[in-house]
C-alpha positions as CSV (number, residue, x, y, z in Angstrom):
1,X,52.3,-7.3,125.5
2,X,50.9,-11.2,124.7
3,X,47.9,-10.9,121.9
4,X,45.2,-11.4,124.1
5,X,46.5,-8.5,126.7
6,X,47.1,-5.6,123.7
7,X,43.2,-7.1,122.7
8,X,42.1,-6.4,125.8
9,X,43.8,-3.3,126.2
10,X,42.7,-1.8,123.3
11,X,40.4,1.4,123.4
12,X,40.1,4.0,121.5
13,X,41.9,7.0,122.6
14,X,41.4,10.6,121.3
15,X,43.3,12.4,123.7
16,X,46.9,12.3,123.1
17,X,50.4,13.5,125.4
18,X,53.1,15.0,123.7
19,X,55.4,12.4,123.3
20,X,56.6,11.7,120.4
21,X,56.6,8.6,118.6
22,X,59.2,6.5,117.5
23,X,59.8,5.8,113.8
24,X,60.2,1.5,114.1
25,X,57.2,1.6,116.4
26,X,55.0,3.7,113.3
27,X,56.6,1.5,111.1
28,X,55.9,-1.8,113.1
29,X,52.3,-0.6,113.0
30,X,52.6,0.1,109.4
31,X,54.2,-3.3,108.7
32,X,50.7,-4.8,110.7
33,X,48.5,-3.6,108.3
34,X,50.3,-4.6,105.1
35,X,50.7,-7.9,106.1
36,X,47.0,-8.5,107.1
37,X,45.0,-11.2,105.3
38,X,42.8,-9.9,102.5
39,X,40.0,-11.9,100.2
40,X,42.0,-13.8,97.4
41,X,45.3,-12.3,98.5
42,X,43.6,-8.7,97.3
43,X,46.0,-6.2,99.6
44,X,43.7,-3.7,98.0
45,X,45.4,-0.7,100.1
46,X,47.6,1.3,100.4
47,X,48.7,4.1,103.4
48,X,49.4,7.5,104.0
49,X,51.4,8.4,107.0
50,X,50.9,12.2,107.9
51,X,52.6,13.1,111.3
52,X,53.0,17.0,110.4
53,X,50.9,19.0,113.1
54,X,49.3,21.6,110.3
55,X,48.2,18.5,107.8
56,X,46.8,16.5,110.7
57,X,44.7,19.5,111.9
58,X,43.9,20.2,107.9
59,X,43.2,16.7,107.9
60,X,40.8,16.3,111.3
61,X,38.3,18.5,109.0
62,X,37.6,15.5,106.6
63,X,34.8,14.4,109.0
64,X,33.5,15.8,112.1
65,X,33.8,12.6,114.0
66,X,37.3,12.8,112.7
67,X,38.7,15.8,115.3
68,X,40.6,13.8,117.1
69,X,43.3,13.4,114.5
70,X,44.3,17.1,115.3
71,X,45.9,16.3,118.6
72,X,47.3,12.9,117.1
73,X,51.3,12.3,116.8
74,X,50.1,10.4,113.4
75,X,47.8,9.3,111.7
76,X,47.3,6.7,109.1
77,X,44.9,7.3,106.1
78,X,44.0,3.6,104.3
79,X,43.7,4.6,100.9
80,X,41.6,1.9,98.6
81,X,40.6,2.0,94.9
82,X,37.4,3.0,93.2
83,X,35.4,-0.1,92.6
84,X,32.1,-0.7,90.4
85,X,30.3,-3.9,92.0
86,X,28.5,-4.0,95.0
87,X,30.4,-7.4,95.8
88,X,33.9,-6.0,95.1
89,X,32.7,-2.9,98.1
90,X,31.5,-5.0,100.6
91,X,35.1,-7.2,100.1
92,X,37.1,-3.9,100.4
93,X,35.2,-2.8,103.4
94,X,35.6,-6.0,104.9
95,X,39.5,-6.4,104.3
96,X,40.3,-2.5,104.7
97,X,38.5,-3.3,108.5
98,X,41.2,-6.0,109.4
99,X,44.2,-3.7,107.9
100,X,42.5,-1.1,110.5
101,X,41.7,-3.7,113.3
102,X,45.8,-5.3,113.0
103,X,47.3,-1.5,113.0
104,X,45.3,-0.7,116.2
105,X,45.9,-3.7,117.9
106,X,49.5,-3.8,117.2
107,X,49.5,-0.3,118.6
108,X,48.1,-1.3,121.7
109,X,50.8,-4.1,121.5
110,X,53.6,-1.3,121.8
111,X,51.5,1.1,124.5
112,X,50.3,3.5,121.9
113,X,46.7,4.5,121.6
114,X,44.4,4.6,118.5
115,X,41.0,6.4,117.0
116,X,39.6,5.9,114.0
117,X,37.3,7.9,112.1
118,X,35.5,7.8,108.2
119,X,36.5,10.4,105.5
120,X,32.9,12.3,104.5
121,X,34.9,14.9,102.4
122,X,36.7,12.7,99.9
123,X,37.9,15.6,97.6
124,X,39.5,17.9,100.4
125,X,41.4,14.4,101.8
126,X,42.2,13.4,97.7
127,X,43.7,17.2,97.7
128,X,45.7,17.2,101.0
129,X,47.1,14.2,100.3
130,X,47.5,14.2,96.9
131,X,45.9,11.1,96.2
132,X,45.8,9.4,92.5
133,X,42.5,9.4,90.3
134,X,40.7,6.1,91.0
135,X,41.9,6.0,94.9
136,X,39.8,7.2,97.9
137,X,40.7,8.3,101.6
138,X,38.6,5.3,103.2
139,X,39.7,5.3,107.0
140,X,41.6,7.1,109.1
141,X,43.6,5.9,112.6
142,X,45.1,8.4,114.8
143,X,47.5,7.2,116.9
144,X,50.1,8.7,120.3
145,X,50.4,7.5,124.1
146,X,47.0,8.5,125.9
147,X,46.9,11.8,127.5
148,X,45.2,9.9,130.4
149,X,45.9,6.6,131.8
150,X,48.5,4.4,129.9
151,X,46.7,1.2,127.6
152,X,46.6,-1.7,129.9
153,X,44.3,-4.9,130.1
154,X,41.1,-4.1,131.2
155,X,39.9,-6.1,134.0
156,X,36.2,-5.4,133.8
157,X,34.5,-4.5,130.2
158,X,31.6,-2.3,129.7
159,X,30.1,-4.6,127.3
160,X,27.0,-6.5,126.7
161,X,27.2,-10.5,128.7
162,X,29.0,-12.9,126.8
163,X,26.0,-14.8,127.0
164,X,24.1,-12.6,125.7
165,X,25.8,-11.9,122.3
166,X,27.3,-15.2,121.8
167,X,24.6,-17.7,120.5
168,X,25.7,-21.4,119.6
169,X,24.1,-23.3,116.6
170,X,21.5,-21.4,115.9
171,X,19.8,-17.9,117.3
172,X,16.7,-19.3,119.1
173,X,17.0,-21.5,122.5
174,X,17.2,-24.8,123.2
């Protein structure tokens, strides 16, 4: 798929078949988010791939909103470090976003669907996956081929007008 058509094609799916994934295309995904651009060359994460079926259901309990993970062939946890200023959290959350956005969209690149979800229960994540002192469970993405309907460009968006969300100069009118 070009860029613009795995953008376009890009929803998120928490309904997933059975089929398996393929180790390159995790890794390609993977390999997206490590490269991704980060404030002063930061790369302040790190991931955990989980693709056993009993740790991803153990897993979907980190957050309500996170249930989809336990029909997921995989899922990707970003894992970031503690910080102290209010500064360095709003530049983590900011970079650990594109990480997330560049995994998704390169697995909409290669047909595979993606959900993400927030971790509310940071000790039971830091305990299933075994995570270092001064590094947090931040995100999660779950990812397989859509039980439904295959990713494919979507022709017509349910979004707000382009006018109406796009403002040029300035908020106000002319």
């Amino acid at each position: 798929m070009e860029t613009w058509d795995a953008i376009r094609a890009r929803r998120n799916v928490r309904e997933f078949s059975d089929q398996p994934l393929a180790g390159d295309a995790l890794d390609r995904i993977l390999e997206a988010g490590r490269v991704t651009p980060s404030s002063r060359n930061w790369q302040p994460w790190n991931f955990v791939v989980v693709t056993d079926s009993g740790r991803l259901r153990q897993l979907a309990e980190v957050w309500r909103g996170a249930w989809h993970v336990a029909g997921a062939k995989a899922a990707v946890v970003i894992v970031a470090p503690q910080v102290e200023s209010e500064r360095e959290r709003a530049t983590l959350q900011f970079d650990l976003g594109q990480a997330v956005m560049s995994m998704m969209v390169a697995a909409a690149d290669l047909g595979i669907g993606s959900g993400h979800a927030s971790v509310h229960d940071l000790e039971l994540a830091a305990r299933l996956l075994d995570l270092p002192a001064g590094r947090f469970a931040a995100h999660i993405i779950s990812l397989g081929y859509p039980a439904e309907r295959p990713l494919r460009p979507r022709r017509k968006v349910n979004r707000r007008a382009f006018e109406e969300v796009v403002h040029r100069d300035r908020w106000g009118g002319a």
